[in-house]
Steps between C-alpha positions, in 0.01 A plus 500: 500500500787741531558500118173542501490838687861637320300492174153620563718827696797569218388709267811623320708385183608086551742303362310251319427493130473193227808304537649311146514197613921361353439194234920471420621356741486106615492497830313775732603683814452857677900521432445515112142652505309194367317511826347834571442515905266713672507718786267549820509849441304631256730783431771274441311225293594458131174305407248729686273712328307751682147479419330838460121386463227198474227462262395229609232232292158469667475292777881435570622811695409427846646209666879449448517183381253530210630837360481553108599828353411613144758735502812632761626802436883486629849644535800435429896581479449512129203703535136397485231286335154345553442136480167413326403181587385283172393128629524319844452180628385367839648162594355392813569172698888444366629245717903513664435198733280210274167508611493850640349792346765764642494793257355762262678595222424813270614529147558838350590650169536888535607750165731741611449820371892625580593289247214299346662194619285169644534436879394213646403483851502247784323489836511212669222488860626270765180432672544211716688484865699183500856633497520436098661795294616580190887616463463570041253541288576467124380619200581306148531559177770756436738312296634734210334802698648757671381556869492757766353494864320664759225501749239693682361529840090408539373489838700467871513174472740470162839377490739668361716360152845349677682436205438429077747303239473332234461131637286187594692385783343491848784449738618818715877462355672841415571380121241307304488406081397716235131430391363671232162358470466618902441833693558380881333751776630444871264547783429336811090479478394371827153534695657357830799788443249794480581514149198312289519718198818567231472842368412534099821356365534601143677396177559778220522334145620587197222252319257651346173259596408234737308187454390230734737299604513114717819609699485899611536525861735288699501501922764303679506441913869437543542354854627809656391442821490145517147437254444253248693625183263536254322681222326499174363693224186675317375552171432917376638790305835469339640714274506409126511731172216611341385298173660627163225449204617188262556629126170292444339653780590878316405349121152407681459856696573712154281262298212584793606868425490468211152361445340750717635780308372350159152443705487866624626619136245295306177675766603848451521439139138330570421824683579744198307295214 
């Protein structure tokens, strides 16, 4: 809850902006920058963004856990943008232990008007008390896409965005391998901790479109204090390119083009007789 308080009082410039995310280099640490860590202090945070203001869809603004914003107006060290939310998803019941319904996880795909880059979002809703937590969440899908990172604080109850790279590994060592289908986000989601919700973790894209996809959001408990090591993943949005028009696909479209305009030539000729 102290985090908590430092951010709801600051009010000045932060350190945080979208953070490119290194994709040259093998093996990942803080040392080399392939693992971007976090700060408690929102001043001194690379990944936090300030957000300004809420408009927030109908019916998900009040209670903290089920908050859905259609757009956040925020700051930045590279100055400012709005995020305009374009689809969600609302996974309910994901199991970490088998058998147990433990979380909520939202699924988010924001425009960014800064840049007019996709952003996709991640907030994962530890709901039950049973000493279970979640250390990363994942998103997939970025091979041959550039990345950046970031988050945003929600409600009091949001943890903050420990640390982002470029991997799928779930142990706590310092260096871990290069993955470039993988965004990892660390956290330490726990209900039992005081800490049941992760913040909006966010993934900037250079793709241009997003599709459906069976592996989008990954979630990995990794035994930190003794728990079962475990984890698993969900289908949702993953970014992909939008479609280009086969050279069939064109012939048919100026054929269509062209039939209309010999319709609409052959009634005003109609028109004038």
């Amino acid at each position: 809850m102290a985090i908590a308080a430092m951010l709801v009082t600051a009010s000045s410039a932060y350190a945080g902006d979208f953070v490119t995310l290194r994709d040259d280099l093998a093996n990942l640490n803080a040392a080399n920058g392939g693992l971007i860590v976090g700060a408690n202090n929102p001043f001194r945070d690379p990944l936090y963004l300030d957000a300004t203001s809420f408009t927030w869809l109908d019916g998900y603004s009040s209670h903290p856990s089920q908050l859905i914003a259609t757009s956040i107006s925020y700051s930045a060290n590279s100055g400012s943008g709005v995020l305009t939310l374009l689809d969600y998803r609302i996974n309910t019941g994901v199991e970490l232990l088998p058998g147990v319904a433990q979380a909520t996880v939202y699924d988010f795909v924001f425009r960014d008007s800064s840049d007019n880059s996709l952003v996709f979002g991640t907030r994962y809703i530890n709901q039950i008390n049973n000493n279970q937590e979640v250390n990363f969440l994942y998103r997939y899908g970025f091979e041959g896409y550039e990345t950046s990172a970031a988050w945003l604080f929600l409600s009091d109850y949001d943890l903050r965005l420990y640390e982002t790279g470029r991997t799928d590994d779930y142990s706590f060592s310092s260096t871990v391998a290069y993955d470039a289908d993988a965004v990892r986000q660390k956290s330490d989601i726990s209900v039992s901790e005081g800490n049941p919700y992760s913040g909006l973790f966010l993934v900037k894209t250079d793709a241009t479109d997003y599709a459906f996809g069976d592996k989008a959001i990954g979630y990995y408990q990794a035994g930190e204090e003794g728990q079962a090591v475990v984890g698993g993943f969900i289908g949702g949005f993953v970014p992909t390119v939008a479609a280009v028009p086969e050279p069939s696909e064109y012939a048919l479209m100026l054929l269509g083009l062209g039939v209309v305009g010999f319709v609409a030539s052959r009634r005003k000729k109609q028109n004038l007789a």
